[in-house]
N, C-alpha and C positions, 0 to 999 in steps of 0.2 A: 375387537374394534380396529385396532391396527392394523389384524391381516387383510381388514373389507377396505383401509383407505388405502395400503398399498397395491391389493387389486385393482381399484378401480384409477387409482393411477395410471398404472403401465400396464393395464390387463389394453390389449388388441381384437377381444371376441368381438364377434361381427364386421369386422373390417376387411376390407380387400389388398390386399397387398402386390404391386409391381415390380417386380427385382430386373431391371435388364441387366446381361451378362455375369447374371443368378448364377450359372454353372462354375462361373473360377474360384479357388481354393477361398479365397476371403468372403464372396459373396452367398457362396453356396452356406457357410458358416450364420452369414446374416440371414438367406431364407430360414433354414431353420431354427433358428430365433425367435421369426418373426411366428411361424408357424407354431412356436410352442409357448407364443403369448398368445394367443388364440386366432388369428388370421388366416384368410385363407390365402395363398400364396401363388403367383402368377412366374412361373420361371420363362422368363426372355435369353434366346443365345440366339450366337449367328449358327452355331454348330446345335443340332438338333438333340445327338446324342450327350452330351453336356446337359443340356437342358431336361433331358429324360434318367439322368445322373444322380441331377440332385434331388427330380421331385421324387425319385425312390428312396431317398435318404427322409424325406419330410413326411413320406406315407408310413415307411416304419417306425415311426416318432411317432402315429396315430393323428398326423396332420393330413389337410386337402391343399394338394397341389396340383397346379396344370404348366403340362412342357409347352413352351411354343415358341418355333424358330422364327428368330427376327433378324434383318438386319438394322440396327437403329442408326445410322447413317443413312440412311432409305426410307423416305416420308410414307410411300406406299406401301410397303413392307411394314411399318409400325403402324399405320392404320390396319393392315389386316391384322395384324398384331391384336393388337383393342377391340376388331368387332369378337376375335376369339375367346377373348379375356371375358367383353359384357356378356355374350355369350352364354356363358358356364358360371360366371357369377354376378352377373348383374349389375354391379356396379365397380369403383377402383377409389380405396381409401389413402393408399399410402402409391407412393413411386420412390423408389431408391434408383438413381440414376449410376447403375455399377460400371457399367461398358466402358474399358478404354484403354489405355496400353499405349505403348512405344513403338517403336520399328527400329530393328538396327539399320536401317538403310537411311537414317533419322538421326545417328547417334554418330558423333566425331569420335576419330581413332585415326591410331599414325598411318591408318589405309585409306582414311578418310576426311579430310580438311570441309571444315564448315562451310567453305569456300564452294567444295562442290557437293553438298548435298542437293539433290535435284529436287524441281517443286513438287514431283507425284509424291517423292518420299512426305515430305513437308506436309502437304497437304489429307495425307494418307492419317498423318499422324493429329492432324487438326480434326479431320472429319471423324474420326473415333470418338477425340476426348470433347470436343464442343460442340459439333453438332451432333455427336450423339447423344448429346444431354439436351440442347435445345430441343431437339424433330419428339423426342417420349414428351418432354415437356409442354408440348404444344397439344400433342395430340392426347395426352393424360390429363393435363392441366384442364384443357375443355371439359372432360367431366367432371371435373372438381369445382370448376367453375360452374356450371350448372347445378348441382348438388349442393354450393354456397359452402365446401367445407373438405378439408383434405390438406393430407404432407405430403411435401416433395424434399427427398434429402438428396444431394448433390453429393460424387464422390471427387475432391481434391485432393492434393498431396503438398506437402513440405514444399516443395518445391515453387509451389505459387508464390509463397513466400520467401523463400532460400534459392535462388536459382541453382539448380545445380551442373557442375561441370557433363560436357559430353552429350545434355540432349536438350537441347536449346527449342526442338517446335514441343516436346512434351513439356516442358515450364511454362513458353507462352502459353500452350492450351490450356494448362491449370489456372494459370493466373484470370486466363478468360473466366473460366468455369465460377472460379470466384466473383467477378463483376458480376457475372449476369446468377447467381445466385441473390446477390443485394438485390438488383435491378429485378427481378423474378418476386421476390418477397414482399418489397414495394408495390407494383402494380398489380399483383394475385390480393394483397390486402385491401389496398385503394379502390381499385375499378370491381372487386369482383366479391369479396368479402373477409374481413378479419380472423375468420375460421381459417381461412387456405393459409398454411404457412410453408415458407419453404428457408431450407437450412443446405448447411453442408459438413461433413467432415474431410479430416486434412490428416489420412495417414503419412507416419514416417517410414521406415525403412522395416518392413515386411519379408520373411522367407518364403517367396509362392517359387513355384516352379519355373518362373518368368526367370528372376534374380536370383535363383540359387547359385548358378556357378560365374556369375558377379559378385557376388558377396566369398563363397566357400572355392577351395577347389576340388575341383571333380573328383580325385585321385584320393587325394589325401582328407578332405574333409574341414582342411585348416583355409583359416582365413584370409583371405586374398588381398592384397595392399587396401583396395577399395573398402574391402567389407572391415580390415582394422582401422582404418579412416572413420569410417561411418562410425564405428562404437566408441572411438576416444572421439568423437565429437555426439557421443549423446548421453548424458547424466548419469541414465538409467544402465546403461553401459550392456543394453541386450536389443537385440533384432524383436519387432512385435510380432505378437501370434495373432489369429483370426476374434478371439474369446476377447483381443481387448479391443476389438472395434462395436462387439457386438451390444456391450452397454451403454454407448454412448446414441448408436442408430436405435436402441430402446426407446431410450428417453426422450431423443428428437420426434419420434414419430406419436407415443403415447401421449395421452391427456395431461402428464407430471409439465411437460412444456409449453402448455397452452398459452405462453404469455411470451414467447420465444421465434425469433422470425430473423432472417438476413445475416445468420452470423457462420461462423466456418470454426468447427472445433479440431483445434490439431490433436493427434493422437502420436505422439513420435517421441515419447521417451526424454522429452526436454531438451529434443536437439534444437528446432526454433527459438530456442530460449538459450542456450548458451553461443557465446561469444567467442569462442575457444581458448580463454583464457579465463 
């Protein structure tokens, strides 16, 4: 009896799943997740081969996965996206909005004063993290809104919360990401129905390939002013792995949270939480 209620809790069979920017080290970790609670799995990149990466990772796992190159800053490019998707599986249960990133041409350094960062970079770095979570939303959200039922998880970061020094348009965009998650949960409830929920989580400080040699040095392997900073200001006093994002995008999306909408869960080790004192 236990093992049937915790199936049907977190079990995902028969569900459609939208991973955009599926292919990088965290997300790819969350397709197959998703794929091994039973879903069938939709990988979005801008990079094609990424995309065809991981869903060979979710075929050998004995899951169904389909590649397909997006750009999700690109309303028409994510509609052809979607006729793909219903296409080959007919419908879309779940959307994890993964797509987004930085630009060092975005991030202040003693070569680069806040002062001149130029607005393509700015803006470069907005269109990533918010409107590529608005343009899948809109155009994923309409199925779900038709169907009267479906999750959208949002991916945020510490930062929305904590600004952090050196990249000021990736905080605003988080912080965005976070309003119009509330703002998304509300009106997907109200106008459309109590089924559609949409959440977000808020990883902390993560080893991908992005911030490896921000955090470590190249050479040596040792910790760089930055990356010793980040650990004496987090509890847990370790950089997160992929494995501990993946139980919390479990839970938001399965049945266990059917009563659960508008909220932002941090995963970061209880840096948001301490004071540094």
């Amino acid at each position: 009896m236990e093992n049937q209620l915790f199936t049907s809790l977190f079990s995902l069979e028969g569900k459609t799943a939208v991973v955009t920017g599926g292919g990088g080290v965290l997300c790819t970790g969350i397709s197959c997740a998703l794929a091994q609670a039973g879903a069938k799995v939709a990988v979005l990149e801008r990079r094609e081969e990424k995309a065809v990466a991981a869903c060979q990772k979710i075929e050998e796992m004995g899951g169904q996965a389909l590649a397909v190159q997006c750009d999700v800053t690109d309303k028409s490019k994510v509609l052809a996206a979607a006729d793909k998707v219903m296409s080959a599986f007919g419908k879309v249960d779940i959307l994890i909005n993964g797509a987004g990133g930085n630009r060092p041409q975005a991030t202040t350094s003693p070569d680069l004063s806040f002062f001149d960062i130029s607005d393509e970079a700015l803006q470069q770095v907005f269109n990533l993290n918010l409107t590529g979570t608005l343009l899948p939303s809109q155009v994923f959200g309409r199925y779900m809104a038709e169907a009267r039922q479906g999750t959208i998880v949002n991916i945020s970061s510490l930062t929305a919360f904590r600004p952090l020094t050196r990249i000021p348009a990736y905080s605003t965009a988080k912080a965005a990401v976070n309003n119009f998650t509330q703002w998304l949960a509300v009106h997907m409830a109200q106008e459309y129905s109590p089924s559609i929920r949409v959440n977000a989580i808020a990883p902390g400080f993560f080893m991908t390939k992005q911030n490896r040699f921000l955090l470590t040095d190249e050479e040596t392997g040792e910790l760089t002013p930055r990356g010793k900073s980040i650990i004496s200001h987090t509890p847990m006093a370790r950089f997160g792995v992929p494995e501990d994002l993946i139980s919390a995008v479990l839970w938001l999306v399965s049945p266990s949270a059917s009563f659960v909408t508008g909220i932002v869960v941090c995963i970061d080790g209880g840096f948001s939480a301490f004071s540094g004192v």
